[in-house]
N, CA, C and O atoms as a DFTB+ gen file, in Angstrom:
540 C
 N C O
     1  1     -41.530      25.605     -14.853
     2  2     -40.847      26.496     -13.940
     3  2     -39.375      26.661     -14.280
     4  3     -38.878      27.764     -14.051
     5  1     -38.551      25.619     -14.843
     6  2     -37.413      25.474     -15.351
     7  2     -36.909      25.428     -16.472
     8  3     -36.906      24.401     -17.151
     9  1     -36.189      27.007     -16.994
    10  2     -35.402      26.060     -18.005
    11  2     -34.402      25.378     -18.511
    12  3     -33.807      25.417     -19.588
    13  1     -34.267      24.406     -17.047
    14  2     -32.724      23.905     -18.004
    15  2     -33.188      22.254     -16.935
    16  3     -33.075      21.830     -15.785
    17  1     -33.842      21.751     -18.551
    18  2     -34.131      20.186     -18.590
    19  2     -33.504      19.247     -17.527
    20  3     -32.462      19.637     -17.001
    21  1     -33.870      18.404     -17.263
    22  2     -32.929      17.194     -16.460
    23  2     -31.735      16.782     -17.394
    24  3     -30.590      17.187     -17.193
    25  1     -32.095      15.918     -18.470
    26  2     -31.146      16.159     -19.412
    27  2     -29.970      16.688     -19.619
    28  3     -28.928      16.132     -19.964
    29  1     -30.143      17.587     -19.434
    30  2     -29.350      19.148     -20.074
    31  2     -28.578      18.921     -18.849
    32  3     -27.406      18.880     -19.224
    33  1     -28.640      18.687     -17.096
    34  2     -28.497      18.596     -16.289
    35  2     -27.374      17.764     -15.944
    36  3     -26.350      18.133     -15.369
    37  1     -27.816      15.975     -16.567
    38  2     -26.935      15.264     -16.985
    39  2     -26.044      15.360     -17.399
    40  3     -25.028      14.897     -16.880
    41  1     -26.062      16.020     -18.537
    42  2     -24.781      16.236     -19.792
    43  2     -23.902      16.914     -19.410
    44  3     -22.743      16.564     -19.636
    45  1     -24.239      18.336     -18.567
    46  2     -23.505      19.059     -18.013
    47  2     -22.707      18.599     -17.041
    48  3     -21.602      19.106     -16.849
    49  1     -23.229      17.462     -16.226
    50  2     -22.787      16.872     -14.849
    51  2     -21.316      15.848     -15.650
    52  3     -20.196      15.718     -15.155
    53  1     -21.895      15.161     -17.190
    54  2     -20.975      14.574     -17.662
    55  2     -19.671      15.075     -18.152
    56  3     -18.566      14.540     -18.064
    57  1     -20.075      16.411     -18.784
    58  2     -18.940      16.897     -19.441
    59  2     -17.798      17.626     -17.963
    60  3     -16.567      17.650     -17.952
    61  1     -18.482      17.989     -17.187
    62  2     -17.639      18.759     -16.178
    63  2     -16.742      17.161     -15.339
    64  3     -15.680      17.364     -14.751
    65  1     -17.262      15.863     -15.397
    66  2     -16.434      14.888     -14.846
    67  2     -15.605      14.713     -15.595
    68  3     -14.430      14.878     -15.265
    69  1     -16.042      14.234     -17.127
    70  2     -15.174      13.929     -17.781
    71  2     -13.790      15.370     -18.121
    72  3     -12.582      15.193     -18.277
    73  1     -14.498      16.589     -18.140
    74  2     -13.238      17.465     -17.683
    75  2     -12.189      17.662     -16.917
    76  3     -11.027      18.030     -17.088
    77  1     -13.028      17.249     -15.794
    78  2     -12.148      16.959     -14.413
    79  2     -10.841      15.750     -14.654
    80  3      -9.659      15.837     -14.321
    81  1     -11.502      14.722     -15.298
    82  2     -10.979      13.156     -15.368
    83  2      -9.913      13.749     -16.291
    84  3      -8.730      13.620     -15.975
    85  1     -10.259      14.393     -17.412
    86  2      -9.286      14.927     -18.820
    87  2      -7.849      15.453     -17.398
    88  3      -6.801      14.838     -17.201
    89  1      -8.340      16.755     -16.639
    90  2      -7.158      17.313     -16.185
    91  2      -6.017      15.680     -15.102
    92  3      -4.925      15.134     -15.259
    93  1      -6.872      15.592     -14.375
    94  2      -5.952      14.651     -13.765
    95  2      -5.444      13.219     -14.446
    96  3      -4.449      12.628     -14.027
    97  1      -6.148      12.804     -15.400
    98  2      -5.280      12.352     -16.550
    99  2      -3.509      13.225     -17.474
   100  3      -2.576      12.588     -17.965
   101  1      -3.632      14.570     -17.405
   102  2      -3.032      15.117     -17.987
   103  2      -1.879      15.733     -16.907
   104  3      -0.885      16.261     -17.406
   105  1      -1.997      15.673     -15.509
   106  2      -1.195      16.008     -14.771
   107  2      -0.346      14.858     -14.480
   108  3       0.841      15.043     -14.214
   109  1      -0.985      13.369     -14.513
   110  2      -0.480      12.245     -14.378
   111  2       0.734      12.188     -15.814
   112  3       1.907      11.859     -15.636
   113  1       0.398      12.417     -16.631
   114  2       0.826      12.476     -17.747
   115  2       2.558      13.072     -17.609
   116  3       3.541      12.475     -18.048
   117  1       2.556      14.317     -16.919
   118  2       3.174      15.293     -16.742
   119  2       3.986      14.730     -16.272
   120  3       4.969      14.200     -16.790
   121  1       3.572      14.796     -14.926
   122  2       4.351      13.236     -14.036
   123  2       5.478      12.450     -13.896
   124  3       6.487      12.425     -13.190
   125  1       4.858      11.657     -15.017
   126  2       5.234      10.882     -15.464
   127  2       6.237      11.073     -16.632
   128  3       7.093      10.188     -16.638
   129  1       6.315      11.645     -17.251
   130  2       7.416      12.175     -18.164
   131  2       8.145      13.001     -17.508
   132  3       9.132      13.052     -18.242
   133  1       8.418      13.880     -16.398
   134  2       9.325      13.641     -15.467
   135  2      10.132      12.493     -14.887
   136  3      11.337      12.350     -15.095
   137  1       9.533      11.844     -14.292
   138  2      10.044      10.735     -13.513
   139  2      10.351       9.377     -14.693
   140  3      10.436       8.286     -14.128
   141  1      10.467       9.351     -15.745
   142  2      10.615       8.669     -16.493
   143  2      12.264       9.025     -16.924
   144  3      12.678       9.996     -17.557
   145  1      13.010       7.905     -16.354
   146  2      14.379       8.202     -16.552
   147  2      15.020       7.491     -18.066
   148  3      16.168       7.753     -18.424
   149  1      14.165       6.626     -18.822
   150  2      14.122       6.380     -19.669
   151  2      14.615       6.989     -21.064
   152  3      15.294       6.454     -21.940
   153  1      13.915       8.622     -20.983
   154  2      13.645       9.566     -22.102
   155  2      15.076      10.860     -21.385
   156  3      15.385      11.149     -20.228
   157  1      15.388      11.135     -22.174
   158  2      16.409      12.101     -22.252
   159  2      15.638      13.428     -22.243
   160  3      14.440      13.581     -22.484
   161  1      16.832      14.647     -21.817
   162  2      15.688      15.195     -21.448
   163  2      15.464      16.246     -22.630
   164  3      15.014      17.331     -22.265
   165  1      15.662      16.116     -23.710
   166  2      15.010      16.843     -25.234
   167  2      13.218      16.047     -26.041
   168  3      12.255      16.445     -26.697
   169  1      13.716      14.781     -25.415
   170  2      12.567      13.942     -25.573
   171  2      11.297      14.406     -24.568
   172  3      10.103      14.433     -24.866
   173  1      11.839      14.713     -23.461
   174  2      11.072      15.104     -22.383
   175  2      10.544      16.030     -22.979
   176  3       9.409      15.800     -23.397
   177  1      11.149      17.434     -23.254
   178  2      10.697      18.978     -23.438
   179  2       9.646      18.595     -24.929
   180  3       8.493      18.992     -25.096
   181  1      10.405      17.782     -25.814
   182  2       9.151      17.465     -26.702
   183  2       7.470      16.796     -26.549
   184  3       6.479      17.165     -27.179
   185  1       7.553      15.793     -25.578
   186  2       6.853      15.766     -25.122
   187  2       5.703      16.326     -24.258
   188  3       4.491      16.126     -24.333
   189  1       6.348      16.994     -23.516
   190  2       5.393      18.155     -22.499
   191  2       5.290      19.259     -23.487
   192  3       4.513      19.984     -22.867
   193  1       5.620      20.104     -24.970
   194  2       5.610      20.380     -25.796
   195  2       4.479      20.080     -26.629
   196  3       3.904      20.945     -27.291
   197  1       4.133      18.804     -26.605
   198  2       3.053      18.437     -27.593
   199  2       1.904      18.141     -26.726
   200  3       0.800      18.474     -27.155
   201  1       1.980      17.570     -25.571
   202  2       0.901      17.525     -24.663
   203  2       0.088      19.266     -24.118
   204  3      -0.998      19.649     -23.683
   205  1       1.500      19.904     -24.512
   206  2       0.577      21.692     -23.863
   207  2      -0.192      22.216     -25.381
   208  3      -1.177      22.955     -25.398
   209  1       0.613      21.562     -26.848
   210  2      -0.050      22.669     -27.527
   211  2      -1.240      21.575     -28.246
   212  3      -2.301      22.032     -28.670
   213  1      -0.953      20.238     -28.314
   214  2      -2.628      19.544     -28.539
   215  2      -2.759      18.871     -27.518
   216  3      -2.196      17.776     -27.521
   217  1      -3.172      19.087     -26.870
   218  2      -3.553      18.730     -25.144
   219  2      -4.213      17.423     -25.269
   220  3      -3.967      16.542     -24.445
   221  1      -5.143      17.206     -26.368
   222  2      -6.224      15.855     -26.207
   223  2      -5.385      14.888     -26.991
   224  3      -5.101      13.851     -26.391
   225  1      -5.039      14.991     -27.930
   226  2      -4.018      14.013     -28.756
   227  2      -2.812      13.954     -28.165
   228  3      -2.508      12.767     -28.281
   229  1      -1.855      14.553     -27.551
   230  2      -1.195      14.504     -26.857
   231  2      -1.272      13.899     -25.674
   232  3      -0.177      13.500     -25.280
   233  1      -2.396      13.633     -24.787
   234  2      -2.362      12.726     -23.986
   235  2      -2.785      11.218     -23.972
   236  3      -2.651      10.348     -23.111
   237  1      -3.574      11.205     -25.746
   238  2      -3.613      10.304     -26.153
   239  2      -2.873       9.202     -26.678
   240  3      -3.030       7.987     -26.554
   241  1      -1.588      10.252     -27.613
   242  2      -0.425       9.647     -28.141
   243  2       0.046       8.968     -26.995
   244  3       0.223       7.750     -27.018
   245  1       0.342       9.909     -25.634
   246  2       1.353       9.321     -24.604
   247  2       0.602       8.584     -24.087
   248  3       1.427       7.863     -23.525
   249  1      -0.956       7.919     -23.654
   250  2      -0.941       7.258     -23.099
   251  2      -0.683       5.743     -23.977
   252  3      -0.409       4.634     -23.519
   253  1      -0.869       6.143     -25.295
   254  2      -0.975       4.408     -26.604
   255  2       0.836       4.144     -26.432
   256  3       1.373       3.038     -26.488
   257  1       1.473       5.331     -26.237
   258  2       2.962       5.046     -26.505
   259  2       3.991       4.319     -25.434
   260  3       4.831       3.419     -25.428
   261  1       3.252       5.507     -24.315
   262  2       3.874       5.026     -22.748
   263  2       3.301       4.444     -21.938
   264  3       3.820       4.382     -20.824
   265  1       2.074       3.824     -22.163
   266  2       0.985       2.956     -21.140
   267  2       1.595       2.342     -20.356
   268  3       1.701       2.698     -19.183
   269  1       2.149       1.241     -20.860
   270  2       2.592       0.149     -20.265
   271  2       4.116       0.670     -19.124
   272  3       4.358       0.561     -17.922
   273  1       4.638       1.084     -19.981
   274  2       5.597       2.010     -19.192
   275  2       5.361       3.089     -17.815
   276  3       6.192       3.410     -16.965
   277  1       4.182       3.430     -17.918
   278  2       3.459       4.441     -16.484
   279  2       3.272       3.454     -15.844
   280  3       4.013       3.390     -14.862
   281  1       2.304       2.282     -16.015
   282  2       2.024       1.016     -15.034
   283  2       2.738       0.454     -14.388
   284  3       2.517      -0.008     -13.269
   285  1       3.906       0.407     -15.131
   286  2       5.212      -0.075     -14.847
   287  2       5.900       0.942     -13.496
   288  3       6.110       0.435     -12.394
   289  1       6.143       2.151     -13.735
   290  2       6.518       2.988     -13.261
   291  2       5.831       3.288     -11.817
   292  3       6.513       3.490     -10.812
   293  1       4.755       3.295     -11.819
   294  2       3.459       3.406     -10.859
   295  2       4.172       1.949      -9.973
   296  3       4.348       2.088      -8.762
   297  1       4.495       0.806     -10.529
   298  2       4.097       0.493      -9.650
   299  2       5.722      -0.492      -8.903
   300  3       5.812      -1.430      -8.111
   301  1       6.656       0.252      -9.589
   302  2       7.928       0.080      -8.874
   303  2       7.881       1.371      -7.790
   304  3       8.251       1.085      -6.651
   305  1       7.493       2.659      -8.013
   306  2       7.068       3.502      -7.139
   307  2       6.374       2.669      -5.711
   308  3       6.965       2.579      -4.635
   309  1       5.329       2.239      -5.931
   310  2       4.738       1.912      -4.523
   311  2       5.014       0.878      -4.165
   312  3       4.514       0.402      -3.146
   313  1       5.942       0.204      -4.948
   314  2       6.989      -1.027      -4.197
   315  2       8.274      -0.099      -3.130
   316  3       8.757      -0.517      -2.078
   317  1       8.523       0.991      -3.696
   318  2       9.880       1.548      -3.181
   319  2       9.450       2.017      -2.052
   320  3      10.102       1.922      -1.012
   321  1       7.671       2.883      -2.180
   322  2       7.233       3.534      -0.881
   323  2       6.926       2.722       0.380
   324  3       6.903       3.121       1.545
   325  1       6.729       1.676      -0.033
   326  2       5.948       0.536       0.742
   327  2       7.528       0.016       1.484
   328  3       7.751       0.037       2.694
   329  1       8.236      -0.313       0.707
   330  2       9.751      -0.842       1.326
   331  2      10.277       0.422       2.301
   332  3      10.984      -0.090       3.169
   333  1      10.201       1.937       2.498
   334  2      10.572       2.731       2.953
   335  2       9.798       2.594       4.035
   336  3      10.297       2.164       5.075
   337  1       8.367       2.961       3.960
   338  2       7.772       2.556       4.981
   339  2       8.015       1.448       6.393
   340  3       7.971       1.621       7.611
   341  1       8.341       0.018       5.323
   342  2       8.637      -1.145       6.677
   343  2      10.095      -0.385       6.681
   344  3      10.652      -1.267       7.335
   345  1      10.677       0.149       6.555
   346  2      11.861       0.017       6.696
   347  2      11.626       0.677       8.037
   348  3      12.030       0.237       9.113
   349  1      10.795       1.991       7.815
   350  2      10.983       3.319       9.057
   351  2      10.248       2.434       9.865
   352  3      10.579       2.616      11.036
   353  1       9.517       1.681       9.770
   354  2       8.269       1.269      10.751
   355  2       9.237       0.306      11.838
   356  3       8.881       0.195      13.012
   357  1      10.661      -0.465      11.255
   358  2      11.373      -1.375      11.893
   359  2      12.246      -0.961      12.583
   360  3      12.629      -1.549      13.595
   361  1      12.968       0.703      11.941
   362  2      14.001       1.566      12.493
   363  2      13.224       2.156      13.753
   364  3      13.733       2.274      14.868
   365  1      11.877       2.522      13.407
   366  2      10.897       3.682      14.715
   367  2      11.064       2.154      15.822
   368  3      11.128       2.243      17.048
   369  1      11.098       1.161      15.246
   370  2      10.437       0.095      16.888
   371  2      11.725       0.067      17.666
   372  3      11.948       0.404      18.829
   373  1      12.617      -0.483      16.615
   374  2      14.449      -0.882      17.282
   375  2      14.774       0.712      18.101
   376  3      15.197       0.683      19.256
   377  1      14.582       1.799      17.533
   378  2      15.014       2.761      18.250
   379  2      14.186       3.203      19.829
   380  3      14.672       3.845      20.759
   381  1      12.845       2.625      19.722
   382  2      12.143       2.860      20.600
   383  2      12.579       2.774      22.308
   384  3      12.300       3.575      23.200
   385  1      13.350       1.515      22.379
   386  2      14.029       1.124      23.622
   387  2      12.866       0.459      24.359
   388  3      12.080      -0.357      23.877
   389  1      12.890       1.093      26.003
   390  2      11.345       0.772      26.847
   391  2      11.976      -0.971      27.158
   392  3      13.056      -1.457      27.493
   393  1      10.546      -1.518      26.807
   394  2      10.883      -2.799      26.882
   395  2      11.643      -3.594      26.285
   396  3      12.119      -3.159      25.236
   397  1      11.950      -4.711      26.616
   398  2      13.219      -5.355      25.680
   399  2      12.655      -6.075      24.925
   400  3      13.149      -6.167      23.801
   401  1      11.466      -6.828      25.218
   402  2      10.608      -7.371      24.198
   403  2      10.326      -6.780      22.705
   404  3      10.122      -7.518      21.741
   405  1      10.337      -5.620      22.648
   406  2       9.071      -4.442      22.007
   407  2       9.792      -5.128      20.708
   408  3       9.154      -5.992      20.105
   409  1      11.088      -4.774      20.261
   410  2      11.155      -4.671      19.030
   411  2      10.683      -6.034      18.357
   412  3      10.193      -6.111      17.230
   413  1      11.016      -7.616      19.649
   414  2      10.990      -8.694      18.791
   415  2       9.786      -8.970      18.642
   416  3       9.635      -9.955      17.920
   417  1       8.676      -8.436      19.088
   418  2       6.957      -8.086      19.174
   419  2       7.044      -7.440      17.529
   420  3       7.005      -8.344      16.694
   421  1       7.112      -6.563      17.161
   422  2       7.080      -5.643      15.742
   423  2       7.611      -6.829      14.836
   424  3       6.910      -7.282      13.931
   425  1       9.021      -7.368      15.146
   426  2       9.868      -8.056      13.972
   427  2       8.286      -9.324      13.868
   428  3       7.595      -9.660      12.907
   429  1       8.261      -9.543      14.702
   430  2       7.177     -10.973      14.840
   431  2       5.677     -10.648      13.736
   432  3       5.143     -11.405      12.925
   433  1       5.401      -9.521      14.043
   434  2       4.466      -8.520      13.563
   435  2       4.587      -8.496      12.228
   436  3       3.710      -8.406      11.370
   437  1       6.094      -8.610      12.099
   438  2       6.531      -7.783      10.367
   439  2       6.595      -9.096       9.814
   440  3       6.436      -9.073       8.593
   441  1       6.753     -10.103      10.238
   442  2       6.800     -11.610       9.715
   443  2       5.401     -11.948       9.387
   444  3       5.180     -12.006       8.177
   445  1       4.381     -12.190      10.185
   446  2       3.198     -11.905       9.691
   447  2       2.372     -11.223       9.112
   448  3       1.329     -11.658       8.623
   449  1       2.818      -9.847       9.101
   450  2       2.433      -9.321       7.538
   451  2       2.659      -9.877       6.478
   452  3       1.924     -10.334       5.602
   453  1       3.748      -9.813       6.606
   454  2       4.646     -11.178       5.107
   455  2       4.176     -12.126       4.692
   456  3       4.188     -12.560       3.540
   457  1       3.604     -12.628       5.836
   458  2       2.858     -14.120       5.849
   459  2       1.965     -14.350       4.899
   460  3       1.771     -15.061       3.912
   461  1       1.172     -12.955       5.947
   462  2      -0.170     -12.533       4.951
   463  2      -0.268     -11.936       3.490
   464  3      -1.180     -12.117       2.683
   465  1       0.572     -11.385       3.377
   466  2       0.474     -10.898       1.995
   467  2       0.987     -11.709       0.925
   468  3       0.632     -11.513      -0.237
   469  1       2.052     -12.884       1.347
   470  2       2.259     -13.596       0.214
   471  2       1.241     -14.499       0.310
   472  3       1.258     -15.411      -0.516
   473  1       0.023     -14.466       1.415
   474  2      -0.927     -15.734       1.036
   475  2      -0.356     -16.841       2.085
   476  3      -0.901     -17.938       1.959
   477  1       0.478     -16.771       2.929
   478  2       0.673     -18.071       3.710
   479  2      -0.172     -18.225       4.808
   480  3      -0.155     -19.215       5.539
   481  1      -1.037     -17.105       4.961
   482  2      -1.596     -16.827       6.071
   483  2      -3.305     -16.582       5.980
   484  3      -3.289     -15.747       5.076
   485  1      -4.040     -16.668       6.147
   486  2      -5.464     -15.965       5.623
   487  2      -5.716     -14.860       6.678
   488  3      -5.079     -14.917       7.730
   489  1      -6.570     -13.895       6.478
   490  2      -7.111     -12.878       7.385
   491  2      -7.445     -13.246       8.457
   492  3      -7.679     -12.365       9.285
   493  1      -7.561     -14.345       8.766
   494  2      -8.489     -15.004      10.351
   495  2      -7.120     -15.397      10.922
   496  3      -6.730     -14.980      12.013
   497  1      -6.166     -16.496       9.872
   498  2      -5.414     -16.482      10.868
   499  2      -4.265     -15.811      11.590
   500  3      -3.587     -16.068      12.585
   501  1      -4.333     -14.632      10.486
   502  2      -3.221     -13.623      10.572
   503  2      -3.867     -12.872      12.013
   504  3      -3.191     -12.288      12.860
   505  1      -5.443     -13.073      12.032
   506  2      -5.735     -11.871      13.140
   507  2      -5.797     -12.463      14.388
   508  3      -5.907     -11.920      15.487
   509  1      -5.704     -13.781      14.068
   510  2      -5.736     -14.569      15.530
   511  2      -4.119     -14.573      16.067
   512  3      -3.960     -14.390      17.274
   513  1      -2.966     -14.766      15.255
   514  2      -1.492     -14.867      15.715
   515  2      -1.574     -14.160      16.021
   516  3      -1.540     -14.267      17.247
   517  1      -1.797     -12.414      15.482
   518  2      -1.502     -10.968      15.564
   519  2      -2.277     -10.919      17.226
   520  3      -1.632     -10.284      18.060
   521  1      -3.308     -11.414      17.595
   522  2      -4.101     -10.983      19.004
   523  2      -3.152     -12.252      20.213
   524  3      -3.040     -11.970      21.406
   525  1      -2.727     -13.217      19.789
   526  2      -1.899     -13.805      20.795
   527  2      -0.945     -13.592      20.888
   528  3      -0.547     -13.749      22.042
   529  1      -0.001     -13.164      19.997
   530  2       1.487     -11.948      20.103
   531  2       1.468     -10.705      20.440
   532  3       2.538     -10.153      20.696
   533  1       0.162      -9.940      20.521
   534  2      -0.208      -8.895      21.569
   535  2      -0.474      -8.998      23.109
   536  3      -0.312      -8.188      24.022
   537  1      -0.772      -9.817      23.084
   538  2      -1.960     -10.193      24.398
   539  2      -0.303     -10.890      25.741
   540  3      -0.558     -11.299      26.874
């Protein structure tokens, strides 16, 4: 009744992910040679230069060249977002007013996150302090 194999089905299903995967690999790419304060910006234009006119070697070169450097980059980024975050999350409580308690409830809050994330704390007991400093 069909002609187009299971197979054939597969391959197609593969090449259109791995297409997909190619583009958002290559926008990351982009990205990233922006936000890379490292490279000057003639180095830059060469770069996004060689990534537009051999697109597959070009994102190959940059990822063997700048790997370690994106990882890097990636992940002082979500250190900075994460620090902005508690920051607003401590400014939104202190500004809140209401009760007089409230903010030292959050600061208490923000200590046990801390707790927890460097490991001083485990999930049980972080959720048991966290429900008797609510309660």
């Amino acid at each position: 009744m069909s002609n187009y194999p299971m197979l054939n089905v597969f391959w197609t299903m593969l090449e259109f992910f791995l297409w997909i995967l190619w583009f958002f690999l290559l926008f990351k790419i982009l990205t990233d040679i922006f936000r890379n304060h490292d490279m000057s910006g003639g180095i830059k234009a060469l770069w996004i230069i060689f990534v537009i006119l051999l697109p597959f070697l070009g994102v190959l070169v940059y990822v063997i060249v700048n790997g370690r450097g994106m990882s890097q980059r990636d992940v002082q980024q979500a250190q900075q977002a994460d620090a902005a975050f508690k920051k607003y999350v401590r400014e939104a409580a202190s500004d809140s007013g209401g009760s007089g308690g409230g903010a030292s409830h959050v600061e208490e809050l923000a200590k046990l996150a801390d707790l927890r994330n460097s490991g001083a704390l485990t999930d049980e007991e972080y959720q048991k302090a966290k429900d008797k400093l609510l309660a």
